[in-house]
PDB file of N, H, CA, C and O in Angstrom:
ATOM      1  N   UNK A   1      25.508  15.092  15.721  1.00  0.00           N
ATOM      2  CA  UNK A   1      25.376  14.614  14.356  1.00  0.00           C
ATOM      3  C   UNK A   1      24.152  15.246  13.698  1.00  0.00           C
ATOM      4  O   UNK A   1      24.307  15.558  12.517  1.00  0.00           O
ATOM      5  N   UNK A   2      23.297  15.420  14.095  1.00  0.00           N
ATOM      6  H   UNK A   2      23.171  15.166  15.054  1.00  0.00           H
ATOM      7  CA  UNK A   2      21.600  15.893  13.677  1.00  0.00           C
ATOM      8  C   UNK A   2      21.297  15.312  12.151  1.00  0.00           C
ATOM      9  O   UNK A   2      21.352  16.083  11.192  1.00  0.00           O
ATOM     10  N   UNK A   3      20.946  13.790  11.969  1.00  0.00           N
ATOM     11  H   UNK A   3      20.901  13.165  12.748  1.00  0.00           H
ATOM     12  CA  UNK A   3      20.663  13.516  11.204  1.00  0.00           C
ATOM     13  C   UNK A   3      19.574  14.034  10.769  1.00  0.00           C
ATOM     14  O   UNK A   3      19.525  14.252   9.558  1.00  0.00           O
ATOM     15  N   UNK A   4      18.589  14.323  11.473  1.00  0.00           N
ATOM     16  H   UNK A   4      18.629  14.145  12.457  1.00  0.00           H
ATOM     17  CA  UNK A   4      17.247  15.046  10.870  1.00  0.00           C
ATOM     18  C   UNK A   4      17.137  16.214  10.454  1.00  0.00           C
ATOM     19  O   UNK A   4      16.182  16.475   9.722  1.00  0.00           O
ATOM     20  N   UNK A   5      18.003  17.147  10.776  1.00  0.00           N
ATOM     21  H   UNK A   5      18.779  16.935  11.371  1.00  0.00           H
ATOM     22  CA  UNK A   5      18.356  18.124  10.354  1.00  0.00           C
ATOM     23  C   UNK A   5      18.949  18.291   9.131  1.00  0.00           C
ATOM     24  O   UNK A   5      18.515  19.195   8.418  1.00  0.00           O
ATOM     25  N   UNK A   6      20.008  17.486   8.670  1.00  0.00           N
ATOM     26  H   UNK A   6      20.360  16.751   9.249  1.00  0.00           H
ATOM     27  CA  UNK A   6      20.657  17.439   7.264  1.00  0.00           C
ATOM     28  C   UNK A   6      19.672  17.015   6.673  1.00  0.00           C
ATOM     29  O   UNK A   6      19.253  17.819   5.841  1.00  0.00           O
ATOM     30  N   UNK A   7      19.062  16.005   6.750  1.00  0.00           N
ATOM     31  H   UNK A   7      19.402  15.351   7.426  1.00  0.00           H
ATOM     32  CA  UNK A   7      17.819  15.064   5.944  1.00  0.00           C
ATOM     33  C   UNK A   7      16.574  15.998   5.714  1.00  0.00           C
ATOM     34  O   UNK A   7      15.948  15.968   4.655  1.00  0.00           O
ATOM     35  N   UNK A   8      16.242  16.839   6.772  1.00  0.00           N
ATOM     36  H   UNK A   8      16.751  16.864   7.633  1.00  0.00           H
ATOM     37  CA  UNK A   8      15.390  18.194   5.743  1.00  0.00           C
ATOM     38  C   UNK A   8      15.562  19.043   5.095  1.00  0.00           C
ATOM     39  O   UNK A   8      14.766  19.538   4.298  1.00  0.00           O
ATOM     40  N   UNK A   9      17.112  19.502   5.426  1.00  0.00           N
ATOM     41  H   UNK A   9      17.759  19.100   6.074  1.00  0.00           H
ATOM     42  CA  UNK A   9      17.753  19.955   4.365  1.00  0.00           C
ATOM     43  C   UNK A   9      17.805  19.910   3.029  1.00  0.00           C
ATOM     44  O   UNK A   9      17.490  20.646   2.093  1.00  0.00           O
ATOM     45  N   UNK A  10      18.374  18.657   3.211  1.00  0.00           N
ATOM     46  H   UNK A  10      18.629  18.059   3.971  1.00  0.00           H
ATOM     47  CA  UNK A  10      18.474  18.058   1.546  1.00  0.00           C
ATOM     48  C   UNK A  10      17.087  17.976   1.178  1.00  0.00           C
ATOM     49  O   UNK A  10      16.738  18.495   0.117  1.00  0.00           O
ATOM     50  N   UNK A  11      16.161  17.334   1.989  1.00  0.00           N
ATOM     51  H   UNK A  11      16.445  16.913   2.850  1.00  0.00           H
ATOM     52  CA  UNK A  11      14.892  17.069   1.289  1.00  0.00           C
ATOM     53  C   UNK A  11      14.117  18.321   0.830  1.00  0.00           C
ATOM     54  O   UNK A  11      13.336  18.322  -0.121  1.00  0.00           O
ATOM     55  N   UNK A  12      14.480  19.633   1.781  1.00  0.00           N
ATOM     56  H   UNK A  12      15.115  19.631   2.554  1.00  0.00           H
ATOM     57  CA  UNK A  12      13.654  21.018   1.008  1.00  0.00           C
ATOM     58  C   UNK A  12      14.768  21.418  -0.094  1.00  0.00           C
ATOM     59  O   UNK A  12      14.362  22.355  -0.783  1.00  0.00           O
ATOM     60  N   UNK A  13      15.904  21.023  -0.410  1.00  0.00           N
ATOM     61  H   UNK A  13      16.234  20.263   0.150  1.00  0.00           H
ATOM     62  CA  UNK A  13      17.067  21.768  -1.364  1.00  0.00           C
ATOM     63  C   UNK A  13      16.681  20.593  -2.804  1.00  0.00           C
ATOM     64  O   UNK A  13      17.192  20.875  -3.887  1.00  0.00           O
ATOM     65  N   UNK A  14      15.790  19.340  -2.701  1.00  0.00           N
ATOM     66  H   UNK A  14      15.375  19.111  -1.821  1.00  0.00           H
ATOM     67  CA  UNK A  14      15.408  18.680  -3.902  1.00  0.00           C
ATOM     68  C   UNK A  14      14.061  18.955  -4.149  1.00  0.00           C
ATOM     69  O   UNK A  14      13.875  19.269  -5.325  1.00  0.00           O
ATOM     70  N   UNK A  15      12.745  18.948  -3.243  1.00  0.00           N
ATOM     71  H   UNK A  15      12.896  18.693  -2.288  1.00  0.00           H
ATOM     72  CA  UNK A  15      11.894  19.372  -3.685  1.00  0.00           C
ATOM     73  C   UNK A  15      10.704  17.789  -3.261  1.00  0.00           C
ATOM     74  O   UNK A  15       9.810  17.377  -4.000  1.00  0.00           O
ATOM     75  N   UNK A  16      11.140  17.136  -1.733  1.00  0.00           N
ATOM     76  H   UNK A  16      11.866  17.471  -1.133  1.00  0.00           H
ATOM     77  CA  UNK A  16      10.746  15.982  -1.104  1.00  0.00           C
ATOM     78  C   UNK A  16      10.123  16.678   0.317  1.00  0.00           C
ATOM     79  O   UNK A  16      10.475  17.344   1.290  1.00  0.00           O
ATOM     80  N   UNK A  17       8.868  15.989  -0.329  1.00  0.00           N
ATOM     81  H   UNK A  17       8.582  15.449  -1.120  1.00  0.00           H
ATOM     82  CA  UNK A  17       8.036  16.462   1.248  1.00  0.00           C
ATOM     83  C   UNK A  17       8.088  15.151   2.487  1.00  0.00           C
ATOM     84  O   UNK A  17       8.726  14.102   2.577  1.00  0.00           O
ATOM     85  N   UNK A  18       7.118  15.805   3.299  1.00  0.00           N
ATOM     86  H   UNK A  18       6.600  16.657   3.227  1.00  0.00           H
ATOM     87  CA  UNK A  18       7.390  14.124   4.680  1.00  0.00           C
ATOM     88  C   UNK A  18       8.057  14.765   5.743  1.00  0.00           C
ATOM     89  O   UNK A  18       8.268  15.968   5.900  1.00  0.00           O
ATOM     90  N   UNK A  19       8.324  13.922   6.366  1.00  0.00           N
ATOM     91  H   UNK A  19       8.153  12.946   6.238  1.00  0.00           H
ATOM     92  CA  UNK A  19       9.065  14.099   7.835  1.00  0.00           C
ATOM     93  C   UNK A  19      10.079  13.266   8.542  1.00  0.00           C
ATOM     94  O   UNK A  19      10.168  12.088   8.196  1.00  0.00           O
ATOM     95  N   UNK A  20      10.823  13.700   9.445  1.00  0.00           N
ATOM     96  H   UNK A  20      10.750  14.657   9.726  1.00  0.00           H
ATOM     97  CA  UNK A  20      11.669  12.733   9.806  1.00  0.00           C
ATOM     98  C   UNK A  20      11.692  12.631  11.351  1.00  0.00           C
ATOM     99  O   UNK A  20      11.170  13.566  11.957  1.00  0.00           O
ATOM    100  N   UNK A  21      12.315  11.456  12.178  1.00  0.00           N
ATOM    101  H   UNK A  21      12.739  10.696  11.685  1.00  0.00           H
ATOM    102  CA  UNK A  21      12.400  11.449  13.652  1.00  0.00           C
ATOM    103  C   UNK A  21      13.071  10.555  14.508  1.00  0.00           C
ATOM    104  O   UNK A  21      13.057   9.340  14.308  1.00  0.00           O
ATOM    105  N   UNK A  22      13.599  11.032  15.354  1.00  0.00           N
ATOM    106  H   UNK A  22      13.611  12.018  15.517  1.00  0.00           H
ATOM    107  CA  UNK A  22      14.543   9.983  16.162  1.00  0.00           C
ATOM    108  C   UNK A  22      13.512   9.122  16.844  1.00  0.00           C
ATOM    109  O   UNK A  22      12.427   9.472  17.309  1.00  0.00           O
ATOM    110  N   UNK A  23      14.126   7.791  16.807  1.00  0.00           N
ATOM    111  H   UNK A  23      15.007   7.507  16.429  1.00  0.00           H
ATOM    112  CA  UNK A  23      13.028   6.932  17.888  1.00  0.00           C
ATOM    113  C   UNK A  23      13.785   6.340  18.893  1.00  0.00           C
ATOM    114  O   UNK A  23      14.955   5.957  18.908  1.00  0.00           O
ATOM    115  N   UNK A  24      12.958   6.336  19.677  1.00  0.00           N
ATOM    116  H   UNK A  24      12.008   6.648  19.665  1.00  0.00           H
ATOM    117  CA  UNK A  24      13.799   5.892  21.126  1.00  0.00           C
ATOM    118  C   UNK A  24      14.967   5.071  21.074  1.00  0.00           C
ATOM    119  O   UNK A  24      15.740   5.361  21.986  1.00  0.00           O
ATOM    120  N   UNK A  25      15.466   3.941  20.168  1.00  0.00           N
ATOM    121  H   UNK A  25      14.838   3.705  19.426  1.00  0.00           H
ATOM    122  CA  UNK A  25      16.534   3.549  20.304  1.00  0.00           C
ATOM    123  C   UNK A  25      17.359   3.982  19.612  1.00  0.00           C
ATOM    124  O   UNK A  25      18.277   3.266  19.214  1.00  0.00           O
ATOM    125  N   UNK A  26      17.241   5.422  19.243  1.00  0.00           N
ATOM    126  H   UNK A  26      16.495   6.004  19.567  1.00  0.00           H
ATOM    127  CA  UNK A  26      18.588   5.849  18.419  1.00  0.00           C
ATOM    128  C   UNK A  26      18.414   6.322  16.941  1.00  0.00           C
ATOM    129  O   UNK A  26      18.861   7.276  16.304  1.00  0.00           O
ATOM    130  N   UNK A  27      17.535   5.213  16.632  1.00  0.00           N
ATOM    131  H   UNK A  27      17.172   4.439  17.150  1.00  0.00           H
ATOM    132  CA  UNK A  27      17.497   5.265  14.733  1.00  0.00           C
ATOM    133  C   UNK A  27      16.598   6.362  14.574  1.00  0.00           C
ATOM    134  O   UNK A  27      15.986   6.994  15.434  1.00  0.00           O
ATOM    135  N   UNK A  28      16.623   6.515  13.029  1.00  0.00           N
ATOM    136  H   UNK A  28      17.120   6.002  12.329  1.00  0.00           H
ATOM    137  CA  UNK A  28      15.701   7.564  12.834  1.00  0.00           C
ATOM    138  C   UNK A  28      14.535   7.111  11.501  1.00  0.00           C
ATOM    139  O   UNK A  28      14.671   6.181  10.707  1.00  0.00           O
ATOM    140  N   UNK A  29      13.792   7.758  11.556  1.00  0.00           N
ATOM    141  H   UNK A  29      13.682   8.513  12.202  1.00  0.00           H
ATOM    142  CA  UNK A  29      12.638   7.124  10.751  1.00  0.00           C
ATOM    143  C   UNK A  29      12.050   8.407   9.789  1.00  0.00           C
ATOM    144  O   UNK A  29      12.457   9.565   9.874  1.00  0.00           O
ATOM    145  N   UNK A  30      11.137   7.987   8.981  1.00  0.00           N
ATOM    146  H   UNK A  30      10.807   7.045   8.912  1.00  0.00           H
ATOM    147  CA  UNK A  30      10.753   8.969   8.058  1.00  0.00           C
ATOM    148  C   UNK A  30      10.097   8.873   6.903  1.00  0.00           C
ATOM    149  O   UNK A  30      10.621   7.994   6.219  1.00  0.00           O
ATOM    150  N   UNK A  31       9.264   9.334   6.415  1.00  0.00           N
ATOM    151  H   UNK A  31       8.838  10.048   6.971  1.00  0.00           H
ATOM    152  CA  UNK A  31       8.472   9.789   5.006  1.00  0.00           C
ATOM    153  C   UNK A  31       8.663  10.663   4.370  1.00  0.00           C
ATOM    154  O   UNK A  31       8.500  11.878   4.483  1.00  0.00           O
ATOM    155  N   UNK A  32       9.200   9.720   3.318  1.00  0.00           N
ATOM    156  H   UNK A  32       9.332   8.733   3.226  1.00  0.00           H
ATOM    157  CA  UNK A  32       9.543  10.799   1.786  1.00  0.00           C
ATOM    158  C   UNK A  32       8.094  11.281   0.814  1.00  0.00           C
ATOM    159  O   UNK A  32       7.413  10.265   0.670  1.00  0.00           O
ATOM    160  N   UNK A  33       7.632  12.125   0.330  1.00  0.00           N
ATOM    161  H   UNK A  33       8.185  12.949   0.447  1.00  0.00           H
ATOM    162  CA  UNK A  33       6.931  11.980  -0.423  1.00  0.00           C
ATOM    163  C   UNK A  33       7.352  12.965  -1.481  1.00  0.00           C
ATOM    164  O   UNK A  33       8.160  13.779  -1.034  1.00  0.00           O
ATOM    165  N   UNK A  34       6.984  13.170  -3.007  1.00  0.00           N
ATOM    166  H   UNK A  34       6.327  12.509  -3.369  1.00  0.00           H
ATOM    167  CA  UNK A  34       7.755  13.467  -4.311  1.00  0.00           C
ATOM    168  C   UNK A  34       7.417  12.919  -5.431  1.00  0.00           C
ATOM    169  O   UNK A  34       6.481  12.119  -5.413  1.00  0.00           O
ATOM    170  N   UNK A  35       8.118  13.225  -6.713  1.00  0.00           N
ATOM    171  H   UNK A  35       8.878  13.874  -6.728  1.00  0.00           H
ATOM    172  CA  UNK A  35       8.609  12.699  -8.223  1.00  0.00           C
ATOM    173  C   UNK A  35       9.498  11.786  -7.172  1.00  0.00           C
ATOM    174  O   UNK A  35      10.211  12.043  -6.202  1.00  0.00           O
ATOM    175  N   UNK A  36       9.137  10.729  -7.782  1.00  0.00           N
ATOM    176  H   UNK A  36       8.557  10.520  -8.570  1.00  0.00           H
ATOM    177  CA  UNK A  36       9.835   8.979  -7.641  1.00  0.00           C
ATOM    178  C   UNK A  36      11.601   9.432  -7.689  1.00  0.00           C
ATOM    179  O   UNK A  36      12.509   9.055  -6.948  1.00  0.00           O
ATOM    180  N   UNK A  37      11.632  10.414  -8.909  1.00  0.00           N
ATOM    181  H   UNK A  37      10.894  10.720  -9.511  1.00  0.00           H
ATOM    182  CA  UNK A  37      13.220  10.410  -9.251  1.00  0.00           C
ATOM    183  C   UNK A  37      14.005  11.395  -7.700  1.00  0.00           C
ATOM    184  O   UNK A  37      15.109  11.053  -7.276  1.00  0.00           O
ATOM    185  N   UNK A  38      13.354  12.368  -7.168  1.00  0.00           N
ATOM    186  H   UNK A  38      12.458  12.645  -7.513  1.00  0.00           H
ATOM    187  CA  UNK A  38      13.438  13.061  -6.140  1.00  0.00           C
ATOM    188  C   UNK A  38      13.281  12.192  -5.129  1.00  0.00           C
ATOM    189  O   UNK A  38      14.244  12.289  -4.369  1.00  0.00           O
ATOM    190  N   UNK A  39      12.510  11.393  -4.775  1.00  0.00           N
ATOM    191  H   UNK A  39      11.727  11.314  -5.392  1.00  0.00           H
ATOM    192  CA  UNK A  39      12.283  10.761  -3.760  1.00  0.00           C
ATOM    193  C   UNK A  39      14.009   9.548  -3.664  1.00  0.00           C
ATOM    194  O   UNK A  39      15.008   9.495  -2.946  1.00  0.00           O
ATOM    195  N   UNK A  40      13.612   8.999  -4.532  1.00  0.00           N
ATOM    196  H   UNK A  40      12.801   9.042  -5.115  1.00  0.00           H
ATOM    197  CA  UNK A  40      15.419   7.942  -4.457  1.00  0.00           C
ATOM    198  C   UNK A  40      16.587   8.736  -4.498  1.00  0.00           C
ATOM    199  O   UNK A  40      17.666   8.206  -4.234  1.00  0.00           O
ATOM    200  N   UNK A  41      16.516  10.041  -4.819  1.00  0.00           N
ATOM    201  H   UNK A  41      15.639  10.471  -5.034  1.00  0.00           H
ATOM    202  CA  UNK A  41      17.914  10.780  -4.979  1.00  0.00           C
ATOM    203  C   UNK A  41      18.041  10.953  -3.147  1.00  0.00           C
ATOM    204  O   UNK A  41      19.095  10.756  -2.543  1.00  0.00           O
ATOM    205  N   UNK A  42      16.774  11.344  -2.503  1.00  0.00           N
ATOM    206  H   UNK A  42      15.918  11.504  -2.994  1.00  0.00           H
ATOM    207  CA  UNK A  42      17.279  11.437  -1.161  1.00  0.00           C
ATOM    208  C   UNK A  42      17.245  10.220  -0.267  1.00  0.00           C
ATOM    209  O   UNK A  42      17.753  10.384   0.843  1.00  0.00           O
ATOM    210  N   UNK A  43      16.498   8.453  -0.674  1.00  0.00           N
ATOM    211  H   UNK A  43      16.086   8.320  -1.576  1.00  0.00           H
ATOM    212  CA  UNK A  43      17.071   7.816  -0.326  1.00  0.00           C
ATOM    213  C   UNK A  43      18.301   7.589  -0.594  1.00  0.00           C
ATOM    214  O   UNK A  43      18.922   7.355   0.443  1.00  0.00           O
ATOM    215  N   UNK A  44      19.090   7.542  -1.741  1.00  0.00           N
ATOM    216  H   UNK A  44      18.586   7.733  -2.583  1.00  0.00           H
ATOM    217  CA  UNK A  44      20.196   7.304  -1.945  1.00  0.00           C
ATOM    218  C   UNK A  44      21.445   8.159  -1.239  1.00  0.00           C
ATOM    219  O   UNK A  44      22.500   7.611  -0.918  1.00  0.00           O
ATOM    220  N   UNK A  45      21.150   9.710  -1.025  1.00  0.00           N
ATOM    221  H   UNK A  45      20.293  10.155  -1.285  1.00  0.00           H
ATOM    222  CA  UNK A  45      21.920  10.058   0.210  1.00  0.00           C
ATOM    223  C   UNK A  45      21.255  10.258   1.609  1.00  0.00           C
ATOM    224  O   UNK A  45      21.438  11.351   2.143  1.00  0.00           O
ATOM    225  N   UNK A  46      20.581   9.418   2.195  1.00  0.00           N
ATOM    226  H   UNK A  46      20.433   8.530   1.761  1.00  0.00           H
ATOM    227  CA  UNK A  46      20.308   8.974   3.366  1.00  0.00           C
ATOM    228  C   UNK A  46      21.214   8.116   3.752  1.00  0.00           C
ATOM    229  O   UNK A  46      21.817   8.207   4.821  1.00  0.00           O
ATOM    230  N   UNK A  47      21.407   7.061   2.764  1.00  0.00           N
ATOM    231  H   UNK A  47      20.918   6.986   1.896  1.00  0.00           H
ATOM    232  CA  UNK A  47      22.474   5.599   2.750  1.00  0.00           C
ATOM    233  C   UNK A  47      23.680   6.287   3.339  1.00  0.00           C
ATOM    234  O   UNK A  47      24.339   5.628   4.144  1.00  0.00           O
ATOM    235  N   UNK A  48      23.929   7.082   3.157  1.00  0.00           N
ATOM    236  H   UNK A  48      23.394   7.617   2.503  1.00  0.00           H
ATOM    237  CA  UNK A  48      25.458   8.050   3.348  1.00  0.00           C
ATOM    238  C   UNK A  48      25.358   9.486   3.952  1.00  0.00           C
ATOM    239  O   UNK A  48      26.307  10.266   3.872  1.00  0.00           O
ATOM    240  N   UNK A  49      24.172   9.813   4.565  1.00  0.00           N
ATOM    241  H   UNK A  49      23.401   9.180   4.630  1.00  0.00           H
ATOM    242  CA  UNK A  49      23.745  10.992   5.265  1.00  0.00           C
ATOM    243  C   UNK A  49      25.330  11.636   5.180  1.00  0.00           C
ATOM    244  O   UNK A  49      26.361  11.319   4.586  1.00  0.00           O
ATOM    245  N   UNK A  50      24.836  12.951   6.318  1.00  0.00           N
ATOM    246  H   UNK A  50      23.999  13.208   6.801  1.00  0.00           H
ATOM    247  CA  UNK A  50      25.825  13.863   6.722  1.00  0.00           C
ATOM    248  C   UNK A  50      27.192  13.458   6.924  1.00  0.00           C
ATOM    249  O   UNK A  50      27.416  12.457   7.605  1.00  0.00           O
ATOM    250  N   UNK A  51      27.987  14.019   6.489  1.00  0.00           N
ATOM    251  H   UNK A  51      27.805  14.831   5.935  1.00  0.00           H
ATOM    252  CA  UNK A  51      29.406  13.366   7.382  1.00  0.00           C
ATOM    253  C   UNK A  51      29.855  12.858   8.279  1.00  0.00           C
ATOM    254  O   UNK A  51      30.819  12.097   8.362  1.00  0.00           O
ATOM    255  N   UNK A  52      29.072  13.311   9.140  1.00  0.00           N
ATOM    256  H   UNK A  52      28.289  13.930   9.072  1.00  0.00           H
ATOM    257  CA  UNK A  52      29.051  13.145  10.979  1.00  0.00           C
ATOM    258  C   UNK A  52      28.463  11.621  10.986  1.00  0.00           C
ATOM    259  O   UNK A  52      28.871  10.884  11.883  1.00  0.00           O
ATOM    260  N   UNK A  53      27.686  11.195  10.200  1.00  0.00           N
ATOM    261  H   UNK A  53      27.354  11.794   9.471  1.00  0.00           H
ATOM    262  CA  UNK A  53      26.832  10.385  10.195  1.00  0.00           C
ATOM    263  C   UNK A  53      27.674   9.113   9.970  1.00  0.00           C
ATOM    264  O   UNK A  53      28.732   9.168   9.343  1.00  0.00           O
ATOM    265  N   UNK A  54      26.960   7.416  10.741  1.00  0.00           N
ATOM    266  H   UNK A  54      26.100   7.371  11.250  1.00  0.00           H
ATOM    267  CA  UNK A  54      26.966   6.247  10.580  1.00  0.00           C
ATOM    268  C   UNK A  54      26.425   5.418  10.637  1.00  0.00           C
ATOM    269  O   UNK A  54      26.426   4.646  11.596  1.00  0.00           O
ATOM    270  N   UNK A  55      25.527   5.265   9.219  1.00  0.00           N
ATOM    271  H   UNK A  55      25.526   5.893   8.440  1.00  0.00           H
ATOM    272  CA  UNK A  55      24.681   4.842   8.593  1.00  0.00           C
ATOM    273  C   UNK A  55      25.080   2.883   8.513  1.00  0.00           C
ATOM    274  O   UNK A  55      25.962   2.572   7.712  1.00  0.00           O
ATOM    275  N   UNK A  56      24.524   1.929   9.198  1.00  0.00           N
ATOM    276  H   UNK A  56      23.808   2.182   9.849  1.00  0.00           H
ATOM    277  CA  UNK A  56      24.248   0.885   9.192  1.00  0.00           C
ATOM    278  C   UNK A  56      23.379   0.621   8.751  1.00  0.00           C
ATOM    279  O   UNK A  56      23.698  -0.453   8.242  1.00  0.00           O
ATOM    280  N   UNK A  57      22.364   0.782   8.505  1.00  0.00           N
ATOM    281  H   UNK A  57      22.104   1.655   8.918  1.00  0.00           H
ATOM    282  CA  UNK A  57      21.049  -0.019   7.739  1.00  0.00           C
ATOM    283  C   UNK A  57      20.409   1.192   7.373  1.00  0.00           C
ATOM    284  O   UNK A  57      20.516   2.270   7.957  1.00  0.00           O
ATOM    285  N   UNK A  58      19.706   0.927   6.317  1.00  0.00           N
ATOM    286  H   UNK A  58      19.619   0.051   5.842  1.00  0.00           H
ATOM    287  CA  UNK A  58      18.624   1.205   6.063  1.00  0.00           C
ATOM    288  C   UNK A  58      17.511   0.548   5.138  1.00  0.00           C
ATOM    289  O   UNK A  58      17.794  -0.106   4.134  1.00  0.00           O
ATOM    290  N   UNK A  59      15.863   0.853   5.699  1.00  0.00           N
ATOM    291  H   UNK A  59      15.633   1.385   6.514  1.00  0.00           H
ATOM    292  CA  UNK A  59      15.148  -0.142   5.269  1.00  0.00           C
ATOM    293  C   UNK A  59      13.861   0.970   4.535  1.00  0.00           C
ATOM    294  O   UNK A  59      13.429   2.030   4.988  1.00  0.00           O
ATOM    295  N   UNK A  60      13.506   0.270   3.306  1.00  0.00           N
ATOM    296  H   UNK A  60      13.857  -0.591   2.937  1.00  0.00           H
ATOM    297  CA  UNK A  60      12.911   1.646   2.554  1.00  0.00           C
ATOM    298  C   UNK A  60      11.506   0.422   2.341  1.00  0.00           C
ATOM    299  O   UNK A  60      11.494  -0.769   2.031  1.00  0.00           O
ATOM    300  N   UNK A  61      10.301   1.530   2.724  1.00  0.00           N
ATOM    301  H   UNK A  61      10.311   2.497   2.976  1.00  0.00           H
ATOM    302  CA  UNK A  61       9.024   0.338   2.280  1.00  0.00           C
ATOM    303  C   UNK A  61       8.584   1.219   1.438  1.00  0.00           C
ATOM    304  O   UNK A  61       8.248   2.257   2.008  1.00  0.00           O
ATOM    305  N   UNK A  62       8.429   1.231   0.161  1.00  0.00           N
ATOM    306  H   UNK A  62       8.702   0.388  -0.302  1.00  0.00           H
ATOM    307  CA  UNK A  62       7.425   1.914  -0.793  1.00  0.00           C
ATOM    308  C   UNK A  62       6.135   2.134  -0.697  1.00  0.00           C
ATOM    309  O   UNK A  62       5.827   0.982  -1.001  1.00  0.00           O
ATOM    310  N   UNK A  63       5.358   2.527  -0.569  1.00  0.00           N
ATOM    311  H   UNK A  63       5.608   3.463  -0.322  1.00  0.00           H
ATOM    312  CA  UNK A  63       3.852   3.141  -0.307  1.00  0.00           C
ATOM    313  C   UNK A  63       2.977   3.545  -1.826  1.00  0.00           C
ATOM    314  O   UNK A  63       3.341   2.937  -2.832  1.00  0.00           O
ATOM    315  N   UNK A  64       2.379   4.081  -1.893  1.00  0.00           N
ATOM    316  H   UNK A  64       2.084   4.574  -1.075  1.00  0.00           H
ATOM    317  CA  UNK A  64       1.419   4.797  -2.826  1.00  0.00           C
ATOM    318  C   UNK A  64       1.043   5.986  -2.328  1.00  0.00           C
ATOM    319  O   UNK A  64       0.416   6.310  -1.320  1.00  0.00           O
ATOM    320  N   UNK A  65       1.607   6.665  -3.338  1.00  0.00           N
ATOM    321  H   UNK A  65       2.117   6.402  -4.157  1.00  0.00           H
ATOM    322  CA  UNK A  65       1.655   7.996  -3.437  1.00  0.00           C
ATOM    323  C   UNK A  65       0.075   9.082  -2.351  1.00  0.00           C
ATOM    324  O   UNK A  65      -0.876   9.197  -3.125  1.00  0.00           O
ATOM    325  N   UNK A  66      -0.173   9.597  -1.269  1.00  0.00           N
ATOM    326  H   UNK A  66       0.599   9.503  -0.641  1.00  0.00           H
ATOM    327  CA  UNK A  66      -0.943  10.107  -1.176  1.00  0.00           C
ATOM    328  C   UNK A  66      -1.129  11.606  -0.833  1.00  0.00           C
ATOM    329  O   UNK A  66      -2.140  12.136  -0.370  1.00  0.00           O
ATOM    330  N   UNK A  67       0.042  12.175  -1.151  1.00  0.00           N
ATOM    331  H   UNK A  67       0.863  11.745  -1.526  1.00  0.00           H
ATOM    332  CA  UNK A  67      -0.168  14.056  -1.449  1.00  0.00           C
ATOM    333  C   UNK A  67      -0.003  14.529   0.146  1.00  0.00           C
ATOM    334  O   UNK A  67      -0.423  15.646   0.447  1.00  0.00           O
ATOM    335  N   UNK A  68       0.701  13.551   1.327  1.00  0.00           N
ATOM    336  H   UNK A  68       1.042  12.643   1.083  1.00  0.00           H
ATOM    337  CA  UNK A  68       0.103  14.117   2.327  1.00  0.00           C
ATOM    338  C   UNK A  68       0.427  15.154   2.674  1.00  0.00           C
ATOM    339  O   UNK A  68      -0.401  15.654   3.435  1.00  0.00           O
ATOM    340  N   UNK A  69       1.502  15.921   2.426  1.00  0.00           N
ATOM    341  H   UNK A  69       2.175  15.515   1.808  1.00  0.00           H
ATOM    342  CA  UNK A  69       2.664  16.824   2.923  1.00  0.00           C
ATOM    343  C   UNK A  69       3.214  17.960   2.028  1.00  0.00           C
ATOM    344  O   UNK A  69       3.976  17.988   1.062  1.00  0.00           O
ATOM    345  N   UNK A  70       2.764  18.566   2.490  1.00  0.00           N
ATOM    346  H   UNK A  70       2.146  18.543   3.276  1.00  0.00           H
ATOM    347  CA  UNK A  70       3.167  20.056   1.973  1.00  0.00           C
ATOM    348  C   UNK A  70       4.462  20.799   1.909  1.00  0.00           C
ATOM    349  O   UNK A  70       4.769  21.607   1.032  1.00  0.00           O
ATOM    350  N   UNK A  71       5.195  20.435   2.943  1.00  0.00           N
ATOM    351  H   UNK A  71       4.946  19.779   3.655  1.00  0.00           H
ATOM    352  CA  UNK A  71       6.596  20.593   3.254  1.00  0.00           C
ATOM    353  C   UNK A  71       7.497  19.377   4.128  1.00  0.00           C
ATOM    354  O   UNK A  71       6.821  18.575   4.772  1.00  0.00           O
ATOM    355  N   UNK A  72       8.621  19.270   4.149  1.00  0.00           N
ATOM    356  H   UNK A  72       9.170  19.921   3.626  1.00  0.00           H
ATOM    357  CA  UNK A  72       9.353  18.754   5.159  1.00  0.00           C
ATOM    358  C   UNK A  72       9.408  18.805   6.940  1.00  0.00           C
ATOM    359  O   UNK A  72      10.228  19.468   7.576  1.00  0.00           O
ATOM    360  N   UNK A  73       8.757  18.281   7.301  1.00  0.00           N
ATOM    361  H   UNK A  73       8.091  17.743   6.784  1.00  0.00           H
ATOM    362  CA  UNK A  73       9.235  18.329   8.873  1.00  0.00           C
ATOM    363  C   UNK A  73       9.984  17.458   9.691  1.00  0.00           C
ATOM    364  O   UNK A  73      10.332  16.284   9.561  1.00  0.00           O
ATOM    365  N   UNK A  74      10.161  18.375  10.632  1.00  0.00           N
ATOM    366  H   UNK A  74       9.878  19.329  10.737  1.00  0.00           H
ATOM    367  CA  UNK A  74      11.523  17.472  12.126  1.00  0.00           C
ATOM    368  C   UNK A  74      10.085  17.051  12.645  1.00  0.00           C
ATOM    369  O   UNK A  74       9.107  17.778  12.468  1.00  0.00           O
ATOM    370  N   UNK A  75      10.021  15.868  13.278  1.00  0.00           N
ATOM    371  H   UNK A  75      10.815  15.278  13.423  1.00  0.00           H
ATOM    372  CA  UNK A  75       8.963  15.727  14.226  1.00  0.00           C
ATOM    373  C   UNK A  75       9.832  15.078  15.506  1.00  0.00           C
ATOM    374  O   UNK A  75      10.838  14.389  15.332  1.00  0.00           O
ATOM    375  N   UNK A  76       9.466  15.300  16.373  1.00  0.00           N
ATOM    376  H   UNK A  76       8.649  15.860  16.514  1.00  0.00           H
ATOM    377  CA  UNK A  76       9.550  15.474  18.036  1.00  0.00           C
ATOM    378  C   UNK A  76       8.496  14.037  18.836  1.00  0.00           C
ATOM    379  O   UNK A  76       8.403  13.948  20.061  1.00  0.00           O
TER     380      UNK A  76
END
């Protein structure tokens, strides 16, 4: 399936920095950072990731903005 893989995808093809990562039980986790309007366009297809993908939950905590990220990464 490589959810993290599609999800940096999309996030370098809108213009969303941050990172993403599988965690030990499966799910995957991640920081968006962006224009607010960029940032919800790729929560909103996270909700519905890749095709391959089966998306049960997702839980979004809003933050304040802090510039951390320069590009998108897979983290390991």
């Amino acid at each position: 399936m490589n959810f993290r893989y599609y999800t940096r995808r999309e996030a370098l093809r809108i213009n969303v920095s941050g990172w993403v990562c599988n965690l030990s039980d499966g799910s995957v986790a991640g920081v968006f950072e962006g224009e607010e309007e960029d940032v919800e366009t790729l929560i909103r297809w996270c909700r519905q990731g890749p095709d391959s993908a089966q998306v049960t939950e997702l839980i979004v905590q809003p933050e304040e903005y802090r510039g951390e990220f320069q590009s998108f990464s897979i983290r390991f």
